[in-house]
C-alpha positions in Angstrom: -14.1 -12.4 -8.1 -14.7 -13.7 -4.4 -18.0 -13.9 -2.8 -18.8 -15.0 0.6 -22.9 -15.4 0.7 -24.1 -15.6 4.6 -20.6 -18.2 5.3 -20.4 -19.5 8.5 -18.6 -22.2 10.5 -19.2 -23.8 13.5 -17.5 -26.7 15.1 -18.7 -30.1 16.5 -18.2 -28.5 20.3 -20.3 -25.7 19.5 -17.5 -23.0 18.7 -18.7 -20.8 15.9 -15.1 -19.4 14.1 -17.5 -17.3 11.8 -20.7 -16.1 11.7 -22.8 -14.8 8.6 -19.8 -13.4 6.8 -21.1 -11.6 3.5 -18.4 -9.8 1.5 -16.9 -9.2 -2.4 -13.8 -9.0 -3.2 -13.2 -7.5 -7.1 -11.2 -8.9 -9.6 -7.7 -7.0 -9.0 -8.4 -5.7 -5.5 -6.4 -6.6 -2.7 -8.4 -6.9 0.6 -6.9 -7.4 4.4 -8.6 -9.1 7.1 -7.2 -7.8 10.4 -8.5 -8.3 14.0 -7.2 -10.0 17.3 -6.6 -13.7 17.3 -9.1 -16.0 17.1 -11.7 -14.2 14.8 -12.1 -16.1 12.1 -9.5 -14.3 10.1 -7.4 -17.2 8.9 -10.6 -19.6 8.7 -11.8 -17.2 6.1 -9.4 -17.5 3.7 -8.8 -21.3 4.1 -12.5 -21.8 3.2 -11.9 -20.5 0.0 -9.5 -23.1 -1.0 -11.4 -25.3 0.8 -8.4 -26.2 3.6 -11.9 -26.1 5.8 -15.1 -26.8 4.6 -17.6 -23.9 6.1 -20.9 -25.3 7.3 -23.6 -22.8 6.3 -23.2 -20.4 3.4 -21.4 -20.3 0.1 -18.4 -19.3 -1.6 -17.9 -18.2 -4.9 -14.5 -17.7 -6.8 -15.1 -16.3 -10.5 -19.1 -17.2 -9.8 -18.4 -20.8 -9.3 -19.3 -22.3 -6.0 -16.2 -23.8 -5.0 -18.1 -26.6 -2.8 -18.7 -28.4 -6.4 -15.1 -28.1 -7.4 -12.8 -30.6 -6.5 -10.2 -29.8 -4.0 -7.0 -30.4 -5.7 -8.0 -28.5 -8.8 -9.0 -25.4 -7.0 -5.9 -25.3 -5.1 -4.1 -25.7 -7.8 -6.1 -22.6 -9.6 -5.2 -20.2 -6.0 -2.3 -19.2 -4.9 -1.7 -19.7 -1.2 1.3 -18.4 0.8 1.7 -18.2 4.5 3.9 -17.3 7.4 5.8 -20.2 7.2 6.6 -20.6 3.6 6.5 -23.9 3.4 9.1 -24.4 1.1 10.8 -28.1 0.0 14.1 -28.4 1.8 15.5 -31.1 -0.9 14.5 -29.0 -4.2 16.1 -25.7 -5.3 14.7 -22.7 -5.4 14.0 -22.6 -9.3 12.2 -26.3 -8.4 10.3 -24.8 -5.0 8.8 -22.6 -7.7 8.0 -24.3 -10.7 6.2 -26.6 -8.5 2.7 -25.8 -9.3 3.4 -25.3 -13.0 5.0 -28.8 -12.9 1.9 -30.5 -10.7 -0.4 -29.3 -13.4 1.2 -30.2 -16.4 3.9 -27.9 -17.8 6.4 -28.9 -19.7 9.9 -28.6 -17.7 11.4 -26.0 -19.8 8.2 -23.7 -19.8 7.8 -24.2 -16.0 11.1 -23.2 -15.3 11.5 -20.2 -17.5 8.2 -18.7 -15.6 10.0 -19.6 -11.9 13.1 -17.7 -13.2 10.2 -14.8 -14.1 9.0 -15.1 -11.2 11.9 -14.7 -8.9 13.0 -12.1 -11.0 9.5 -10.3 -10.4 9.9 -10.5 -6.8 13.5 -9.5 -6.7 15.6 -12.5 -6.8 18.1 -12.8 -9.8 17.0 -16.2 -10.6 21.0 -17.1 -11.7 22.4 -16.4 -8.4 19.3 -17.7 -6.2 17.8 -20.2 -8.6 20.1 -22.8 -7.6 20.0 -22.3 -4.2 18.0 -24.5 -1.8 16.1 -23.0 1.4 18.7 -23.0 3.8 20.7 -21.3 2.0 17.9 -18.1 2.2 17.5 -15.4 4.9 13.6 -15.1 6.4 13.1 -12.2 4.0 14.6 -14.3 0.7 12.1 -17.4 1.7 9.1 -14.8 2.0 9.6 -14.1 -2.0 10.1 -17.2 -3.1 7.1 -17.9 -0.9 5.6 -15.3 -3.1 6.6 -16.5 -6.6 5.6 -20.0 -6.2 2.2 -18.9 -5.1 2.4 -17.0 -8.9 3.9 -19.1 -10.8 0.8 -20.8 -12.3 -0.6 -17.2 -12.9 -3.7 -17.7 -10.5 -6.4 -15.4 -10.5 -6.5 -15.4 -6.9 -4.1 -15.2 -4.4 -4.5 -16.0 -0.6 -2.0 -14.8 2.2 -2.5 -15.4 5.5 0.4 -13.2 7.7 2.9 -13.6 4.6 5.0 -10.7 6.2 4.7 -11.9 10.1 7.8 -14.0 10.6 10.7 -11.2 9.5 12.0 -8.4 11.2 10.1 -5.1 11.2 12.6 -3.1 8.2 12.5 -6.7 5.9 8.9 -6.6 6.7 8.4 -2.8 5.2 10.8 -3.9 2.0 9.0 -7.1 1.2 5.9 -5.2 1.4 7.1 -2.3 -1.3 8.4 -5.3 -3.3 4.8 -6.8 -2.9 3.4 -3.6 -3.8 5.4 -3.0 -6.6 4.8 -6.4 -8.2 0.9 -6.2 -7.6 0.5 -3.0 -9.8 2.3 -5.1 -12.1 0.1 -8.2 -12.1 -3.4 -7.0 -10.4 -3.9 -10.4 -8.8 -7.6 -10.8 -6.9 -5.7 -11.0 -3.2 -7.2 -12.0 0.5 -4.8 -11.3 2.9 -4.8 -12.2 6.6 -2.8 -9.9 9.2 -2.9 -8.6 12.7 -0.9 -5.7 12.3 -3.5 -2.7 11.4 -0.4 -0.8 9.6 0.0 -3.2 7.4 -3.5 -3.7 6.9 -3.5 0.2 5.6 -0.8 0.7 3.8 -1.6 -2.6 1.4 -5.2 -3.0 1.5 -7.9 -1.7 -1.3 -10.2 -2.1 1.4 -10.1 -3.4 5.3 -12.2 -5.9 6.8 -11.5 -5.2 10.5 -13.4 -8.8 12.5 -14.8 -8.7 16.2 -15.4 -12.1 17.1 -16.7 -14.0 13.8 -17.8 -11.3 11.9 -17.0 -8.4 10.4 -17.3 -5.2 12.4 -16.6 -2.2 9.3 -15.3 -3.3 5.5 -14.6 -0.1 3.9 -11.7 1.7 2.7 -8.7 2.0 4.8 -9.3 5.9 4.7 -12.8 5.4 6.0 -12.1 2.4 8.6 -9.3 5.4 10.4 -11.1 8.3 10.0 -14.8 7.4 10.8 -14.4 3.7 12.8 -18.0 2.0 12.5 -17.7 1.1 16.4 -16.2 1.1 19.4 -14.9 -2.3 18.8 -13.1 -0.5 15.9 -12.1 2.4 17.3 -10.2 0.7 19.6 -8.6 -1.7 17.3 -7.2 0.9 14.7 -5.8 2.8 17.9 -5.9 6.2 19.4 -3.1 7.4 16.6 -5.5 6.4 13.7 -5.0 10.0 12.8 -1.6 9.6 12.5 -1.8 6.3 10.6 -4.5 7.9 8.2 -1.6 10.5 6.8 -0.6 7.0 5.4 -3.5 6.5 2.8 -4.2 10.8 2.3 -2.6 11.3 -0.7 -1.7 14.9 -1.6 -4.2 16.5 -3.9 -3.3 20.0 -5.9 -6.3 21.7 -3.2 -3.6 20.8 -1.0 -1.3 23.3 -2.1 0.0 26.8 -1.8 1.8 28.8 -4.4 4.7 30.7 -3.5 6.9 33.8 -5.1 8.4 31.9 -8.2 12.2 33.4 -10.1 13.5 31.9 -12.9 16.7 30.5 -13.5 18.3 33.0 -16.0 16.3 36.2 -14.2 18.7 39.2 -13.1 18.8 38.8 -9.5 18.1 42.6 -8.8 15.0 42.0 -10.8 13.5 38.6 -9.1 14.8 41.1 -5.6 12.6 43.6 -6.3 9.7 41.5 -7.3 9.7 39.5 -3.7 10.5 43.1 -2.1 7.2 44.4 -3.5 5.2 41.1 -2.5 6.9 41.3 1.4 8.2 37.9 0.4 11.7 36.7 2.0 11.7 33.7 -0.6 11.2 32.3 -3.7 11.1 28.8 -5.5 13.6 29.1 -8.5 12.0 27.2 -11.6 13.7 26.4 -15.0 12.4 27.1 -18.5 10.1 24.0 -18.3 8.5 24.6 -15.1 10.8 22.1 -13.8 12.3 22.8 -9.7 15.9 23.9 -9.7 16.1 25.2 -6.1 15.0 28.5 -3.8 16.5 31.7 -3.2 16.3 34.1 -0.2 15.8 37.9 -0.3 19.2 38.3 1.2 20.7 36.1 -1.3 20.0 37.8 -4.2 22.3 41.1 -5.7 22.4 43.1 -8.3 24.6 41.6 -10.8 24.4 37.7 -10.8 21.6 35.6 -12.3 19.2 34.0 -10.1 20.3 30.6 -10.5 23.7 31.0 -9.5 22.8 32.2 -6.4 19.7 29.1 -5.9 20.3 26.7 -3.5 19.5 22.9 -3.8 15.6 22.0 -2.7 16.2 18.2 -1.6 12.8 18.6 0.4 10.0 17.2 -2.0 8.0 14.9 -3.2 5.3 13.6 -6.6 1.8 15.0 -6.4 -0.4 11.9 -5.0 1.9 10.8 -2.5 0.9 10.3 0.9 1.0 13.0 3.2 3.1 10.8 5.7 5.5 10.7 3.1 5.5 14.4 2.9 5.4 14.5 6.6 8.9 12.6 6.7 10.3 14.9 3.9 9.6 18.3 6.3 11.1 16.3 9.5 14.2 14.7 7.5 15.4 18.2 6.3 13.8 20.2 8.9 11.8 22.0 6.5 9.1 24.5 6.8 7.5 23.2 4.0 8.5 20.3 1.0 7.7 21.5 -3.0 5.4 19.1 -4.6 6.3 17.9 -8.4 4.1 16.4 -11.0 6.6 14.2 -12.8 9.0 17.0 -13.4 6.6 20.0 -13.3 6.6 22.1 -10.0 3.1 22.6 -8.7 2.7 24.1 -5.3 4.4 23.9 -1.8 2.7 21.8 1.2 3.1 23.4 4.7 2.4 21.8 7.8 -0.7 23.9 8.2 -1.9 22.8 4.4 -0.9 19.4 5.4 -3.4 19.3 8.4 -5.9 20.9 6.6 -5.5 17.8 4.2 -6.2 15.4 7.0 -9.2 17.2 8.5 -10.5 17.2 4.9 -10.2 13.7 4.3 -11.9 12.6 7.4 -14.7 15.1 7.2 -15.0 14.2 3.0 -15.6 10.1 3.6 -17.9 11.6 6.8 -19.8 13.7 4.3 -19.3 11.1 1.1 -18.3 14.0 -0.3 -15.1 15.0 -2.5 -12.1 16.6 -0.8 -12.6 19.6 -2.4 -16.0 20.4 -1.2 -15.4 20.4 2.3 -15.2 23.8 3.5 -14.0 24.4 7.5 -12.3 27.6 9.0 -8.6 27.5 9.0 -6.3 28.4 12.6 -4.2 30.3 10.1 -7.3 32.6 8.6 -7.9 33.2 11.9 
């Protein structure tokens, strides 16, 4: 959907902001461009809408050079939001939206219903905020009207350049679930432009991490933490890229261990001398379905009640796929030796923290290898 072709732009003093850039994005993915400031980051995405002109190279959006394009129709074809918003002070919110809609013909009623989809999209009940005007909006509220407007004309391409950067650090994390949330709904071709590598992981497809001008690694944000293609990278992601790699490992079934199961209507002498048998001191209690209900301890269990009224509640879990951060939170919240893992409501297996390193150390050596999880074989601390 994006192409950069060799792009590069150099200024009348001699300063070069970017240097033989040549990169595809896909129709649908979302790419970040992260680095320290004054790479070239934000020139590279106001090249595509042709805010600068580059001076060597081309760029092509949906296989059009955009050079031969006229400027106000392109812009009007990409959505654009940055830090600042932008936003008109005198217009409400509904307005601020509709905006592009209106500028390229719409009829008022048409552009106006899609604002009020819009804001509703990005979590603004367009009847209470609609009428609003700007200054009536926190920093986070701004951001997603911000959001919608760049939308509203249903662009194929979206460019963001630090969207997220002007709002506290918890808005920050809800504006970018909300983003999140509302790409898998719209699948929008996206370049965006941050600083901050976590961000840069947990919504990137892919990461283009910049040295000075050009692009050091572009790969997925599994890859650029686990195997940095410099040092220059390296250093960039940080010393805890291990830690910010349990971000983007999801939890595969491999992953898993399976425990002593008791079912909800079994004796609880019965499922007591099962776990005695298999030295077990515990046991996941399962309905009919497969579905969690709970555990159940050794010393819990007697002779005359039914295993699930003795169970306890199992709070500490979380969907197959998820990350293992996610999991990782899970264990700490509840101080849990390990969290059960569901597929929608099917119990599959139990991560421990042992399982979850293990997950990690596969990952990394997998994208070393280019290799699936599941074929990388390494000896375990615990088989030791």
């Amino acid at each position: 959907m994006i192409r950069f072709e060799q792009v590069g732009k150099r200024y009348p003093d001699g300063t070069t902001a970017v240097d033989g850039l040549s990169f595809e994005v896909s129709e649908g993915e979302l790419v970040t461009l992260v680095g320290p400031s004054g790479c070239g980051k934000t020139t590279t995405v106001m090249m595509v809408n042709r805010l600068i002109e580059p001076t060597s190279g081309r760029i092509l959006v949906g296989g059009e050079d955009v050079a031969t394009v006229d400027p106000v129709r392109l812009r009007r074809r990409i959505g654009y939001v940055i830090q600042q918003v932008g936003l008109f002070p005198h217009r409400t919110v509904l307005d601020n939206t509709a905006t592009v809609p209106s500028l390229v013909g719409w009829k008022r009623a048409r552009a106006r219903a899609r604002a009020a989809e819009l804001l509703d999209l990005v979590g603004l009940d367009p009847r209470t905020y609609g009428p609003r005007y700007p200054h009536q909006l926190s920093g986070g509220q701004r951001q997603r009207v911000g959001v919608a407007r760049a939308l509203a004309a249903d662009p194929p391409v979206l460019l963001m350049d630090e969207p997220f950067g002007a709002v506290d650090p918890v808005v920050r994390e809800q504006l970018q679930d909300e983003f999140l949330r509302m790409q898998a709904a719209v699948r929008k071709t996206v370049l965006m432009v941050t600083h901050d590598i976590e961000e840069a992981v947990r919504l990137g497809d892919r990461i283009a991490v910049y040295g000075q001008g050009r692009i050091e690694q572009f790969d997925t944000p599994a890859a650029v933490l686990g195997t940095p293609a410099s040092p220059h990278v390296a250093g960039f992601v940080g010393a805890d890229r291990g830690l910010k790699r349990l971000s983007v490992t999801p939890i595969e079934p491999g992953d898993l261990e399976q425990p002593p199961i008791a079912r909800l209507d079994e004796p609880s002498g019965r499922a007591a001398g099962r776990l005695r048998a298999d030295g077990a001191r515990w046991a996941v209690v399962l309905d009919a379905d497969g579905g969690l209900h709970g555990w159940v301890g050794i010393d819990m269990l007697g002779a005359s009640a039914r295993v699930g009224d003795l169970a306890r509640r199992m709070d500490a879990w979380v969907p197959l796929g998820a990350p293992l951060k996610q999991a990782f939170g899970v264990m700490l919240q509840h101080d849990a030796g390990w969290v059960a893992v569901l597929e929608g409501a099917r119990f599959v297996g139990v991560l421990t923290p042992a399982g979850l390193h293990e997950a990690l150390r596969r990952s990394v050596d997998a994208d070393a290898l280019g290799v699936a999880r599941g074929q990388v074989a390494f000896d375990s601390v615990a088989d030791a």
